[in-house]
N, C-alpha and C positions, 0 to 999 in steps of 0.2 A: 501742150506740155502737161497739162492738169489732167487731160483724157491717158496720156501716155504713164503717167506716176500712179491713177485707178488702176490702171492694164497691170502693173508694175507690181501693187499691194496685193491684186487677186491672184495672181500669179505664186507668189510668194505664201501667201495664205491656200493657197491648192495644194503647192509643195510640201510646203509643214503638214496639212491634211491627210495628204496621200502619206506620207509617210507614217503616221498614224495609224492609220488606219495598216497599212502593209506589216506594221511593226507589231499592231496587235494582231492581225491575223496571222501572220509568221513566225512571231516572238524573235528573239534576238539572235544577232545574228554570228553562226558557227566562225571560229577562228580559221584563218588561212593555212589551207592543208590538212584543214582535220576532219575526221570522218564521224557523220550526224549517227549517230546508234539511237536515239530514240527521240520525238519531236512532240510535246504536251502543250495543251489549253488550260492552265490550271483553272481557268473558270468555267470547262468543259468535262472537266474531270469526277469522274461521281464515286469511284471506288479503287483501291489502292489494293490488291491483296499482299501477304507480306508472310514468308514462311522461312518456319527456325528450326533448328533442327529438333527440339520437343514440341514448339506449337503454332498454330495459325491464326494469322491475324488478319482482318478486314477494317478497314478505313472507309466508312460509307458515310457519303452524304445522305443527312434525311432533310430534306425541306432545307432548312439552310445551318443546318447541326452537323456539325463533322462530329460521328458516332465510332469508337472501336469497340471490334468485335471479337472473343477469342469461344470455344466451344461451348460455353456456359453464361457469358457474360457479354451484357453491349451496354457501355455507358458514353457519354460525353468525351471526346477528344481534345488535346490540347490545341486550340487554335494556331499557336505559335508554330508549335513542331508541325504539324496537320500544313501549315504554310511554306514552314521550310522546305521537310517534305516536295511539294508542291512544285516550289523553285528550283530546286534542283533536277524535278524531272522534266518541267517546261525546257532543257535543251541538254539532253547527256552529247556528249562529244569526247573526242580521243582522238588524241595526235601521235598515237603508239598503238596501232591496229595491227594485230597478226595475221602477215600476208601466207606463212604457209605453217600453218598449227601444226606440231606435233601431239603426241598423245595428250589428252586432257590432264591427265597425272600431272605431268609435267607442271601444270597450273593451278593445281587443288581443284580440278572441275568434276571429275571421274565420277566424284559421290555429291558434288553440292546439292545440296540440300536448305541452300540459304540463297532465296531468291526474292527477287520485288517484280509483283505482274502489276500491268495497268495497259489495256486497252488489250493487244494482241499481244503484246508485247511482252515476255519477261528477262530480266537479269539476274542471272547467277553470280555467284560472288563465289571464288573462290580463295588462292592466296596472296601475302604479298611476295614482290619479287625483293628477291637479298639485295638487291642494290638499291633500292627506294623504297621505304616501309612506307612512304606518303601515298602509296597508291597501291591497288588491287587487281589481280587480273579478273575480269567478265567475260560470260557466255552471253551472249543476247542473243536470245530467238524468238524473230515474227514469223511464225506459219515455217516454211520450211527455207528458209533462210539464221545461218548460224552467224555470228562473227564476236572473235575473240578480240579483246582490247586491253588498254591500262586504263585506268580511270582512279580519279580520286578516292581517296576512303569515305568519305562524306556520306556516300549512300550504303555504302554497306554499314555503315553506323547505325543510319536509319534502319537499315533489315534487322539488325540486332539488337535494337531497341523494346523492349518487354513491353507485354500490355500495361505494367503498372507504369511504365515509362512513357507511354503514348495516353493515358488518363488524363482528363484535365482535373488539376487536383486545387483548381481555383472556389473558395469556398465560397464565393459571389461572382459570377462573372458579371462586368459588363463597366461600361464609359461612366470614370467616375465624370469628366468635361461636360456630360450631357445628362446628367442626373436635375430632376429640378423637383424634387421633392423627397424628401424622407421622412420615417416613421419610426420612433423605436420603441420598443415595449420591452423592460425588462425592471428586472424586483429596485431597481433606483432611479427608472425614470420611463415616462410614458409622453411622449413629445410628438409633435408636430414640426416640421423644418422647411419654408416656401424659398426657392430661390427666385429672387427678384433680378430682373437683367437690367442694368442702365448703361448703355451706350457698350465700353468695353469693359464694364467692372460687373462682375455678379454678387450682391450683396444676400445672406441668408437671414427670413425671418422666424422665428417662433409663433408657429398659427395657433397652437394648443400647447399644453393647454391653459396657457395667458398667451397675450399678444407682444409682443416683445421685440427686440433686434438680436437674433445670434450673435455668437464670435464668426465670423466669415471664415476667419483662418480655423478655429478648432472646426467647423464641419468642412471646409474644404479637405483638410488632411486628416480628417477619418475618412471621408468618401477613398483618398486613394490609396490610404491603410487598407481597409477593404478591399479594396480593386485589386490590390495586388496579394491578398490573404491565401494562405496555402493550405489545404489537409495537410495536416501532419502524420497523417494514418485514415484508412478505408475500416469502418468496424463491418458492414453489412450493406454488399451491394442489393439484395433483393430482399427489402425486411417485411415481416407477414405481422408485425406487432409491435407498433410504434411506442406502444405503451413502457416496451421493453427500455427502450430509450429515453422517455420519459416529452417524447415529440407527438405526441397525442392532444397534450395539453401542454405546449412548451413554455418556459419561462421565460425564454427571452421570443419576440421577433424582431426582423427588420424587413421594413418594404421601401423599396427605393423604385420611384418614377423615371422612368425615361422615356423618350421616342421610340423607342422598341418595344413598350409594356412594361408591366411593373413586374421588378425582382424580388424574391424574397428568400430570407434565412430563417430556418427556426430553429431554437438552443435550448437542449435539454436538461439532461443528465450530466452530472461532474461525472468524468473517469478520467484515468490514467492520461497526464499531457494537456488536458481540457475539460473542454464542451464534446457530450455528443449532439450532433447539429445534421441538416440535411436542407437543401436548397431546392426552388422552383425548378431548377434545369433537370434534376436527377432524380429519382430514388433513393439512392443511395446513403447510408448515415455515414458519418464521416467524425473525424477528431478535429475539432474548432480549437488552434492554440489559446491558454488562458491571457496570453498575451493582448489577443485579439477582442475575447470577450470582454478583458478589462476596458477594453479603448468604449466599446460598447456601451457598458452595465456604468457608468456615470451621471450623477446627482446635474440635473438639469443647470443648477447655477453654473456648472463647468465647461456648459455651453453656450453661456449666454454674452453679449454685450455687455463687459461691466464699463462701458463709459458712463457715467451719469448724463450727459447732453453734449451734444454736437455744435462746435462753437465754433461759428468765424467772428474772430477776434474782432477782425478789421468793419464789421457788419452793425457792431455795437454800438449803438447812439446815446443811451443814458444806461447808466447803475442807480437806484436808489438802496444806499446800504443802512440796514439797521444791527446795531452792537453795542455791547455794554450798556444798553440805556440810551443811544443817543441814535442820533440819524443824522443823513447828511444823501447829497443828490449829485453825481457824476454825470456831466455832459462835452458831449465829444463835439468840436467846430474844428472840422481839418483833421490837425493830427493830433492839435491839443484839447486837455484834458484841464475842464472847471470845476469849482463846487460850489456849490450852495452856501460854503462857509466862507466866504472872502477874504477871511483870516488866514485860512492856510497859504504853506507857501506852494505855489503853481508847478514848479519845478518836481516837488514831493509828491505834488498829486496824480500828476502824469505818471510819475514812477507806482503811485498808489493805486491806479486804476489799471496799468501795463499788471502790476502782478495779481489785482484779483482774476483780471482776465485770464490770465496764462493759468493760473489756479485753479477757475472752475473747470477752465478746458481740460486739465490732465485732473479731473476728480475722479475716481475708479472707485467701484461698492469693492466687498469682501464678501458680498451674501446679499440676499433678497428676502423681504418678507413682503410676498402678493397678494397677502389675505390680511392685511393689516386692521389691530386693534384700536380704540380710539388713542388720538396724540400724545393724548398725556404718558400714553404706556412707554413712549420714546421719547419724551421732553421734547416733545416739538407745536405743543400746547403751548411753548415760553419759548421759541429756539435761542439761542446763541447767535446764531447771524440771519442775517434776511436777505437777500441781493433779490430786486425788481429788475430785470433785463428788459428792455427795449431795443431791437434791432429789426432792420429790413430781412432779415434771416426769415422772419413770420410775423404774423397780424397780432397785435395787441402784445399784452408782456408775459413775459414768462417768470416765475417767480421758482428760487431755491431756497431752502430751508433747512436749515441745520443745529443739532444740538448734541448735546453729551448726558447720557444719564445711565444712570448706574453702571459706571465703569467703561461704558460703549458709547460709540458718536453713529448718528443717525442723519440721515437724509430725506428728504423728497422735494418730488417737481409737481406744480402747477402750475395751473394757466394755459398759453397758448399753445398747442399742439399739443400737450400732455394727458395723456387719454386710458393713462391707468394711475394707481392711487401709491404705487409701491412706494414700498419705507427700504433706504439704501441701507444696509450697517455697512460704516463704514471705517479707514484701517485707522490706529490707534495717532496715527501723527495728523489727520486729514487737518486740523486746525493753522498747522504751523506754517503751511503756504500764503497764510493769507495774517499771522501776528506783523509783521512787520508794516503793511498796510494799515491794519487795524491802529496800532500804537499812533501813525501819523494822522489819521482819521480824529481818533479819537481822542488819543494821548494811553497812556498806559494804566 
């Protein structure tokens, strides 16, 4: 039985296989009754020619760049279109083949002049028929074989698609998913950006220039703001003087890492709509929306992590809190919550200790100062509050520190893992999460 169910799985596993394998080699398969007019490999495919009635165009693979071509000019193709493209000629087919053609007239073929070659093969395009605008008559001829048909408009679309239409007008290409580092350099911010992978989450660091935690979400969606960024205008496919542009010496760059190499943008010159800007893939200078650059040209704090610490509540084993003059020591057995003042009532303190936690966890800066002056310049020479953390979170304690001085409330962390010196400022209510506690602690 067990040899006969092996038999069974290989069998079954050969089937799937072969069919695979038949289905990439054959590509998919023609509808019942209809006649194959042209049979593609789009992964075979290295050049598309494509003529209009003013001008010619070539679609060439170079190394693994879908490139158009028209008399004067070869730049970068849209991958998209360059794909569609592609799909659509991997199986032309027509269930409306004309079995005894009269004159080409007849058909708009007489003078086409609007055709797609690829391999032997070309299609003419001529008109639609009055009775179905959804479709086109075609001339296809391999070598000395004609045959006229109806076929969808989809490809004559494609023939009449302009070189400006076949461009890829993408001002960065490439995967924002697989980006794992960026760099940006412009007149408000000069950063470093490490993506760190942990299991299914990719968290983003700050490697320059402080060490720091990003916001995950603000560089996750710039990455695909970018990724999906458009020219809004071509100024100079072949430019002899960058200078012109002001990309010589640009004011802004970006360079982004991936598995494929590193990309890069660089941003000039203000004119008309933007940036002028020009990218790794192309020559080309191009109009960067100001929309795009703004996302760009941002003050580092706007990227960074304003949580002040990473707290599992549940992880916490003592507070030791110092305020107003006084101190007192929180410790957690279970689920309750003690203090070192015996006086207090138990009930309160549980509730006392539930909100400084919940409190430090949602503490968010308003700003950073990374180069900080000595304490005193931010009242933290004398803070306002002191909380000693102890938890299985990390080795030894972690201490916060807070004060109010002239007019502003300030922060910082030491101790256990805290491994730069920043002073938070922080927003004008930060104290009021934690009076209600305070008042039970201490009295008011």
């Amino acid at each position: 039985m067990k040899q006969f169910r092996s038999t069974a799985i290989l069998l079954i596993v050969a089937i799937i296989f072969g069919g695979y394998l038949y289905f990439r080699e054959r590509g998919p398969a023609a509808g019942v009754g209809n006649t194959v007019l042209l049979r593609t490999d789009p992964d075979s495919v290295k050049q598309v020619s494509i003529n209009q009635p003013n001008s010619q165009l070539s679609l060439m693979k170079v190394g693994g760049t879908w490139m158009v071509k028209n008399k004067t000019e070869s730049v970068p193709a849209d991958p998209d279109s360059v794909n569609s493209l592609l799909d659509n000629l991997q199986l032309v087919q027509s269930g409306a083949v004309v079995t005894k053609p009269g004159k080409l007239s007849e058909y708009g073929l007489n003078d086409a002049d609007n055709y797609i070659a690829v391999d032997t093969t070309a299609i003419y395009f001529g008109d639609s028929p009055s009775f179905d605008k959804s479709q086109v008559y075609v001339q296809v001829k391999n070598g000395n074989n004609t045959t006229i048909a109806l076929l969808p408009t989809a490809l004559r679309d494609d023939a009449l698609k302009t070189f400006a239409n076949w461009r890829d007008k993408a001002a960065l290409r490439f995967d924002d998913q697989k980006a794992y580092q960026l760099q940006i350099s412009a007149p408000n911010i000069i950063a470093t950006f490490v993506a760190e992978k942990n299991k299914d989450t990719t968290n983003w660091k700050i490697t320059k220039p402080i060490i720091a935690n990003a916001d995950s979400g603000t560089v996750k969606n710039f990455l695909t703001s970018l990724s999906i960024a458009q020219a809004s205008n071509f100024l100079d496919d072949n430019p002899t003087d960058l200078k012109k542009w002001e990309l010589e010496k640009p004011q802004a760059t970006i360079q982004i890492s991936t598995p494929n190499g590193v990309k890069e943008l660089k941003i000039g010159k203000t004119v008309a709509g933007g940036n002028a800007a020009q990218n790794s893939l192309s020559s080309a200078v191009f109009v960067l929306p100001t929309s795009t650059y703004s996302l760009i040209n941002r003050a580092l704090s706007e990227w960074r992590d304003k949580d002040l610490i990473s707290l599992d509540t549940g992880k916490v084993t003592q507070m030791q809190i110092s305020a107003r003059g006084k101190n007192v020591t929180l410790n957690v057995s279970g689920t309750k919550w003690t203090a070192s003042n015996p006086k207090l009532d138990k009930t309160l303190t549980g509730n006392a200790a539930s909100d400084f936690l919940v409190g430090i966890q949602n503490l968010q800066a308003d700003n950073f100062v990374d180069a900080p002056k000595a304490d005193a310049n931010y009242g933290l020479d004398h803070p306002s509050l002191k909380v000693q953390l102890t938890s299985s979170q990390w080795q030894g304690v972690k201490t916060l520190e807070m004060s109010s001085y002239n007019g502003k409330n300030y922060a910082k962390l030491s101790g256990a893992g805290v491994t730069s010196n920043t002073v938070y400022i922080m927003p004008a209510t930060v104290f009021n999460a934690f009076s209600d506690a305070l008042n039970h602690l201490f009295g008011k």
